[in-house]
Backbone bond lengths (Angstrom), bond angles and torsions (degrees), N, CA, C in turn:
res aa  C-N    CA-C-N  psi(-1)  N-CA   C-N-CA  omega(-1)  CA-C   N-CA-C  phi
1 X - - - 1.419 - - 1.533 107.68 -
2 X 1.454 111.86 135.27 1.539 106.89 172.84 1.477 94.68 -117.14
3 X 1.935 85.40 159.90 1.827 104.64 -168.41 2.263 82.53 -95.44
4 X 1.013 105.19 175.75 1.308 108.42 163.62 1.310 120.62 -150.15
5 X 1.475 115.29 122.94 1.681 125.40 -155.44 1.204 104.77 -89.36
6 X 1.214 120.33 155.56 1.271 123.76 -167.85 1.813 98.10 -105.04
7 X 1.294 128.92 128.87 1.375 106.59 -179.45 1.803 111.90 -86.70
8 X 1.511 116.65 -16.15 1.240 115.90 167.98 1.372 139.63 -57.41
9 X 1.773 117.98 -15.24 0.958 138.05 171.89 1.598 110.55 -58.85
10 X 1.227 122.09 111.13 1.508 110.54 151.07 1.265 125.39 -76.69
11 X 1.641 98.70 170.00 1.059 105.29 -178.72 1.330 124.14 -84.23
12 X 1.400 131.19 132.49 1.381 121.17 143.66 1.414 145.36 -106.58
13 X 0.966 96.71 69.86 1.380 118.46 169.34 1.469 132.08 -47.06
14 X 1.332 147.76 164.20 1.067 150.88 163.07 1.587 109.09 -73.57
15 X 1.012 133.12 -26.31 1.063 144.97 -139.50 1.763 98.96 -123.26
16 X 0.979 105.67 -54.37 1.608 126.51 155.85 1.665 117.35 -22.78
17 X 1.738 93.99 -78.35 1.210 108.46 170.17 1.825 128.15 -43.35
18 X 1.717 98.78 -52.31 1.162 84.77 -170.39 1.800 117.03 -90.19
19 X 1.008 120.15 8.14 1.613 125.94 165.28 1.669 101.32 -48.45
20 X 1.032 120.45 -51.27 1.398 110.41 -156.71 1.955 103.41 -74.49
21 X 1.544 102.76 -30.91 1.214 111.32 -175.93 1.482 118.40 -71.87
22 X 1.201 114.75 -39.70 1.108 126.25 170.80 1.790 106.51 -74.14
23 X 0.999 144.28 -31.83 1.430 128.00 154.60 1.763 115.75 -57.12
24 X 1.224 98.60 -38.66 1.496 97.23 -177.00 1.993 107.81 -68.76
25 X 1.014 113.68 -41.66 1.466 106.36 176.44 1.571 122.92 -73.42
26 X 1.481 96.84 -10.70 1.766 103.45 -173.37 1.288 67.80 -89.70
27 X 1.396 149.89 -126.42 1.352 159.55 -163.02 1.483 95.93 11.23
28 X 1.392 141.14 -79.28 1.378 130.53 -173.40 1.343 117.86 -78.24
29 X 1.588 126.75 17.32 1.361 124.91 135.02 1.144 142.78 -97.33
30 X 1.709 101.35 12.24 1.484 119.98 174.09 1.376 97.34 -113.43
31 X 1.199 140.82 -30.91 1.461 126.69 -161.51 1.763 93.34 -90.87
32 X 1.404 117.78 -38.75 1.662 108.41 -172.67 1.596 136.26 -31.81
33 X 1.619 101.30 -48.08 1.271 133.87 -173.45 1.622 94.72 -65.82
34 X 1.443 118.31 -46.26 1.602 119.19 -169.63 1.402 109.38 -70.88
35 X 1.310 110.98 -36.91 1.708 126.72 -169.47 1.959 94.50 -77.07
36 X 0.963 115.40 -51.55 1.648 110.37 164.75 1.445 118.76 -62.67
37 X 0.987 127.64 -33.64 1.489 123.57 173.17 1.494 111.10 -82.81
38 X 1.410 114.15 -27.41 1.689 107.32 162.19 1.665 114.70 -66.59
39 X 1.158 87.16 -65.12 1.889 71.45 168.92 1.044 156.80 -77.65
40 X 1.328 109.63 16.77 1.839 136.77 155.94 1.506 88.78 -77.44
41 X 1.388 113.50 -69.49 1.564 84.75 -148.53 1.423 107.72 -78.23
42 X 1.214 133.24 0.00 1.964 137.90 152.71 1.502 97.42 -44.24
43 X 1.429 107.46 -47.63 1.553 103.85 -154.81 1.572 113.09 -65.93
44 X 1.945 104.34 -49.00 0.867 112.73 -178.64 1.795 129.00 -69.14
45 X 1.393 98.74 -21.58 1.710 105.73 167.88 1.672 116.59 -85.17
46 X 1.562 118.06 3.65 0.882 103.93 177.52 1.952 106.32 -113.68
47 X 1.185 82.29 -7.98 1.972 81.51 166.31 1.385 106.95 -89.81
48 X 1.906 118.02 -43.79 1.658 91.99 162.76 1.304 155.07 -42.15
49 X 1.366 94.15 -12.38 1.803 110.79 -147.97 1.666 77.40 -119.61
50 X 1.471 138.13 -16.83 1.359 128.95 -179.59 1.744 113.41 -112.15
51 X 1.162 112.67 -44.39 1.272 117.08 179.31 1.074 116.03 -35.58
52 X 1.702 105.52 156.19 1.695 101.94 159.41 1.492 131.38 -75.47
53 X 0.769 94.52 134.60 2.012 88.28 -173.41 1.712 116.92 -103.31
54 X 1.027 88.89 114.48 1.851 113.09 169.20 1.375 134.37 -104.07
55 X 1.138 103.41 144.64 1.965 101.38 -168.32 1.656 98.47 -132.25
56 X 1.483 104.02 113.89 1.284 118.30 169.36 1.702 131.02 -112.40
57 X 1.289 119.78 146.16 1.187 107.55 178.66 1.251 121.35 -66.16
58 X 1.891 131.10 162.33 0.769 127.07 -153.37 1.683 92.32 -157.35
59 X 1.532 106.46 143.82 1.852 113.38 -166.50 1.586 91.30 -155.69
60 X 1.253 110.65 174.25 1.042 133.38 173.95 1.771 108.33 65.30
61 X 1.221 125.35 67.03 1.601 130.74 161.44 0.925 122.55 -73.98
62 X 1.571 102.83 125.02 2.104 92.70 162.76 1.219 108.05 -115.95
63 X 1.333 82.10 130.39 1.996 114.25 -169.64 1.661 94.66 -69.57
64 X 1.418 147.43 -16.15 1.555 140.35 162.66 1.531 101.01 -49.98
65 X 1.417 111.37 -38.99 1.592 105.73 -152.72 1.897 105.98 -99.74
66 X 1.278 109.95 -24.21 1.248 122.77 173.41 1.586 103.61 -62.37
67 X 1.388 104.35 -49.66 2.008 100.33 -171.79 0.551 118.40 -98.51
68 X 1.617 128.20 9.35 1.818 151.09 158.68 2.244 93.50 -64.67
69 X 0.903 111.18 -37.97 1.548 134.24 -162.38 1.265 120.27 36.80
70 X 1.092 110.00 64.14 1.444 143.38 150.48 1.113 148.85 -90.81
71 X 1.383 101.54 -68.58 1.939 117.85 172.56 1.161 77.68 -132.23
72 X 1.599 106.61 128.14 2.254 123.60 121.58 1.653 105.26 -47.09
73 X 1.291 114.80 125.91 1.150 94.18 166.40 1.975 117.87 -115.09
74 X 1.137 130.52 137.65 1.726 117.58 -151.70 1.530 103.72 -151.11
75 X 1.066 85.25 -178.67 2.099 113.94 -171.01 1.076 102.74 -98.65
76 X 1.371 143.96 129.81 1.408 115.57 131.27 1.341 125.74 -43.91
77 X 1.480 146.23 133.08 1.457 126.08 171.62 1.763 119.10 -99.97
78 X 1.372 95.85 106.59 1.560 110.04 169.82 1.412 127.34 -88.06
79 X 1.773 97.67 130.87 1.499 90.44 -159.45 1.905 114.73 -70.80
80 X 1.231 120.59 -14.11 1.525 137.11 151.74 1.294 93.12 -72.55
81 X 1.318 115.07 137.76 1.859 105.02 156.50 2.084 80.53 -115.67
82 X 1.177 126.80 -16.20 1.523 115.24 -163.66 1.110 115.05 -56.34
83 X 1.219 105.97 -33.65 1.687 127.78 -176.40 1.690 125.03 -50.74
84 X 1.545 97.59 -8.09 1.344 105.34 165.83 1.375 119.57 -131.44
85 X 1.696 108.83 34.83 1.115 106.96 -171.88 1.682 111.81 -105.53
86 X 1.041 102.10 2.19 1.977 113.91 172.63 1.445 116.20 -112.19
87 X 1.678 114.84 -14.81 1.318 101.73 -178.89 1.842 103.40 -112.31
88 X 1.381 114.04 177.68 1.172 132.49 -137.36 1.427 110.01 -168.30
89 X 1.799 119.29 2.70 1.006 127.57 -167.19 1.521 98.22 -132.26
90 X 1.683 101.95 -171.82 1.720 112.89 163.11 1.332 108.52 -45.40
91 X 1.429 115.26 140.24 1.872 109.80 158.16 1.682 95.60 -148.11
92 X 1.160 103.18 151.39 1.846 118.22 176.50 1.318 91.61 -114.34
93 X 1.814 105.48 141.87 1.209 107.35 170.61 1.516 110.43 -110.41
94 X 1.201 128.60 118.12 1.014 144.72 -148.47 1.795 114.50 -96.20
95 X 1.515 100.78 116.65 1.565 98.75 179.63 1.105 104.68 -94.14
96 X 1.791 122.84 156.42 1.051 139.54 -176.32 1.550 98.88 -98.94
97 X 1.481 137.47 -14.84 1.335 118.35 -177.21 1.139 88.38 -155.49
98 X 1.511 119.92 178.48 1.349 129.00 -166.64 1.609 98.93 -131.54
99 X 1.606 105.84 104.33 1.903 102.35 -168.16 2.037 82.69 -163.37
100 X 1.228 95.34 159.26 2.006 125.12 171.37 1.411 93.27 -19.52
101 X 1.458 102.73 -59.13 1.662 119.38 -157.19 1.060 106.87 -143.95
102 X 1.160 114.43 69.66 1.916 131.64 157.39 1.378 114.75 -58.11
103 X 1.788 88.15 138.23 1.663 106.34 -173.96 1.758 91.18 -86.79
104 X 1.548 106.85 130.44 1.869 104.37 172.32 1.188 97.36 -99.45
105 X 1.250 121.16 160.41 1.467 147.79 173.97 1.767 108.01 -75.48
106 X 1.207 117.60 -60.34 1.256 114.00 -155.41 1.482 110.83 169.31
107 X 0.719 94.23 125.66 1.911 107.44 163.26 1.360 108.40 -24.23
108 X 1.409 140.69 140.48 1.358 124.34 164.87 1.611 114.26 -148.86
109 X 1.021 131.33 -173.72 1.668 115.29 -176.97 1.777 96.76 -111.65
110 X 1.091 103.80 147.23 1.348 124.77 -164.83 1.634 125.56 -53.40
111 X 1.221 114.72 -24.02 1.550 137.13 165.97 1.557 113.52 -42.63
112 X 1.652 87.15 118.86 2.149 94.54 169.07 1.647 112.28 -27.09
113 X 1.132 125.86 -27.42 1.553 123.47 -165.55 1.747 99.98 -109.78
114 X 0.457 115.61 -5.60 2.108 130.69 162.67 1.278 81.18 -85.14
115 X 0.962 126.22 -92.18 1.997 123.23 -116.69 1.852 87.22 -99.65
116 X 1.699 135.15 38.95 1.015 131.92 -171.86 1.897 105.33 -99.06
117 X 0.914 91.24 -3.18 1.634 99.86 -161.56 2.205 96.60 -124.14
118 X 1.274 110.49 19.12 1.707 107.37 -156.90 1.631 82.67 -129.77
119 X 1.831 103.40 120.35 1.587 100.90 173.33 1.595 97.72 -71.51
120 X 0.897 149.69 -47.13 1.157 127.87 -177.30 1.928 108.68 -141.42
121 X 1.203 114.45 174.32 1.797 99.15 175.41 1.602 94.94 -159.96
122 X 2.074 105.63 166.52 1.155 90.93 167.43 1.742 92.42 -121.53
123 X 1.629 95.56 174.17 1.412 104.98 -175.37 1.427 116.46 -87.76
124 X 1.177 131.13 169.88 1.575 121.35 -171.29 1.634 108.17 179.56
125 X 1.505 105.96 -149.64 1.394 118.10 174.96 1.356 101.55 -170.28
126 X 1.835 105.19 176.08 1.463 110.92 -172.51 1.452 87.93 -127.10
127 X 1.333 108.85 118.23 1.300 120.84 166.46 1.410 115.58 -122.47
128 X 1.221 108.97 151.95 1.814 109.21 169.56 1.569 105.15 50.58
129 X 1.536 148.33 13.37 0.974 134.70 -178.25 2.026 107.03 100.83
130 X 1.216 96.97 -17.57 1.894 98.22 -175.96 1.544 107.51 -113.61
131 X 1.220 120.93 -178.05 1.444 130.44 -171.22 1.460 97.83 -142.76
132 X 1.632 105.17 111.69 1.485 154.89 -174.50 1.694 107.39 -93.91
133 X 1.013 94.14 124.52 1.670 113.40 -176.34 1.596 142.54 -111.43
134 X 1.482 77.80 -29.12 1.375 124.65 -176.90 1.738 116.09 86.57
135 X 0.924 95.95 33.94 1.929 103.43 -154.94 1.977 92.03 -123.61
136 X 0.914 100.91 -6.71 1.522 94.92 -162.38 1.932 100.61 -79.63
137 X 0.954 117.69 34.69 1.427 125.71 158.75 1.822 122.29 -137.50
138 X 0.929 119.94 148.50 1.375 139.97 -171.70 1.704 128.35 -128.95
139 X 1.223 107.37 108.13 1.792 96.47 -175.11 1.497 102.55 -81.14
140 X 1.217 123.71 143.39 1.164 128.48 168.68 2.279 101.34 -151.48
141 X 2.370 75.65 144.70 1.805 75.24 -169.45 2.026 116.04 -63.09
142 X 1.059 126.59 158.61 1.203 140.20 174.01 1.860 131.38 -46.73
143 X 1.211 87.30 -19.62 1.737 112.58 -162.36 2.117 82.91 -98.74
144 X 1.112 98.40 -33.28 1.898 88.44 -166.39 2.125 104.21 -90.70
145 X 1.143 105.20 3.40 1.133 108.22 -159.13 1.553 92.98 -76.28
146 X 0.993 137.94 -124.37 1.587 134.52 167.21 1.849 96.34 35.39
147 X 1.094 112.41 -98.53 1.511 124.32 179.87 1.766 93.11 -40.39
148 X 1.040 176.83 22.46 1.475 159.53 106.67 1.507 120.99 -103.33
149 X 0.928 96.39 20.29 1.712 117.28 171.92 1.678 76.48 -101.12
150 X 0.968 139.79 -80.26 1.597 135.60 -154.03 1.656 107.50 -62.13
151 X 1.216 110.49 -40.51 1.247 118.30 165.37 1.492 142.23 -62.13
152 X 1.540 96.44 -15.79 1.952 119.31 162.06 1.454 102.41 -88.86
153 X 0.811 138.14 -30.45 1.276 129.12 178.33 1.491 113.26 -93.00
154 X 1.091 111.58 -41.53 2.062 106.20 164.99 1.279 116.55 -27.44
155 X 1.710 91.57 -79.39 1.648 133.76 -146.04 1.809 92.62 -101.29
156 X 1.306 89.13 157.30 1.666 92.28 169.31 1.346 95.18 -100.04
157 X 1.641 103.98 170.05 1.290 92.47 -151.36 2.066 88.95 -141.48
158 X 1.659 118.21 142.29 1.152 112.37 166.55 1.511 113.65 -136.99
159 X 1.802 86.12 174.32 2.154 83.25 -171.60 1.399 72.82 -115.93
160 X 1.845 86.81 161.91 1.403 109.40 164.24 1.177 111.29 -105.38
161 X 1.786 145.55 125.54 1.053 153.57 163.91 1.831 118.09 -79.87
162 X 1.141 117.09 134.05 1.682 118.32 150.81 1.356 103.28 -102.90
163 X 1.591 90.53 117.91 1.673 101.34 172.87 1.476 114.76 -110.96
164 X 1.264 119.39 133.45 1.225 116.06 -174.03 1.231 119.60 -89.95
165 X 1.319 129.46 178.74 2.097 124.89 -164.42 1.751 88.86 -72.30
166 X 1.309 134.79 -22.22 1.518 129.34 -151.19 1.820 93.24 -79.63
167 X 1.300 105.74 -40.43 1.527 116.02 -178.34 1.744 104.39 129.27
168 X 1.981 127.71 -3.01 1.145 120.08 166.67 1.330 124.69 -71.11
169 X 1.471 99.03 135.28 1.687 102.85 -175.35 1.629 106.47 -100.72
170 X 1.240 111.97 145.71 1.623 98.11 164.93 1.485 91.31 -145.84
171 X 1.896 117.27 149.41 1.024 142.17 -157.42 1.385 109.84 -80.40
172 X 1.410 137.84 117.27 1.412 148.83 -178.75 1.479 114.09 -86.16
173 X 1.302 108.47 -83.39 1.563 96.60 176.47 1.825 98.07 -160.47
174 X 1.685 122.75 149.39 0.913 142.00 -176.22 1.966 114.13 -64.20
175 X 1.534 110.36 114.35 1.249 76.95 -178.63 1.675 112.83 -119.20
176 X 1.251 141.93 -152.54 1.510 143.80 155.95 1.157 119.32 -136.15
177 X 1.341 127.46 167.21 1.673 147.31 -167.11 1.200 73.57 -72.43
């Protein structure tokens, strides 16, 4: 007696099945990483291009990291530096007006009832006696380093920040007198 196979029948297999699944998860473990890195940097060009932008002075360089040509590495310069000499916590530094080069008021602690009276502020901390932002580094290419190594020490020297309404700053571009 013969059986007679049908050749239209697929297969279902174990093996069958999971081919397609296993392409589908390799496929959404290669595209994830891209779809997150697209929207950081969406995110981040669209707070540059919106933020408020501020230009503060800037002191304290180390010339290792400048002729490394990589990161400037710097201070914000506050015209109080005392003002961070008791705390040890969060502090916002608080502008009194919203302009290129805003005069700030003062260091203040981060609370809706602190920062109620501050046209705008950035967020930070008091460490070591200074107020940390996270901004206090700068990439710059390798070939220009030499030529602004001479130029931090000339000229005084400032960064431009985009600060956002939350109080995050992120670093725009280095400028001089």
């Amino acid at each position: 007696m013969q059986v007679s196979t049908n050749s239209n029948t697929q297969s279902t297999s174990p093996a069958a099945i999971r081919r397609p699944l296993v392409f589908g998860l390799l496929l959404f473990a290669l595209a994830l990483p891209i779809l997150v890195l697209g929207f950081q940097a969406t995110r981040l060009a669209v707070v540059r291009g919106t933020a408020l932008r501020v230009q503060l002075p800037i002191e304290g360089y180390d010339p290792r990291d400048l002729l490394a040509g990589h990161f400037i590495t710097y201070q914000l310069k506050l015209a109080d530096r005392s003002q961070c000499q008791d705390r040890r916590k969060s502090a916002c530094l608080c502008f009194d007006e919203i302009s290129e080069r805003p005069r700030y008021s003062r260091l203040r602690g981060c609370h809706d009832h602190d920062l109620q009276y501050c046209a705008a502020y950035i967020k930070g901390s008091c460490q070591s006696g200074r107020f940390r932002a996270g901004v206090e580094k700068f990439f710059i290419p390798e070939s220009e380093a030499a030529e602004l190594d001479q130029r931090v020490r000339r000229d005084g020297a400032w960064i431009e920040l985009a600060v956002e309404t939350n109080g995050q700053a992120h670093p725009v571009r280095l400028l001089f007198e």
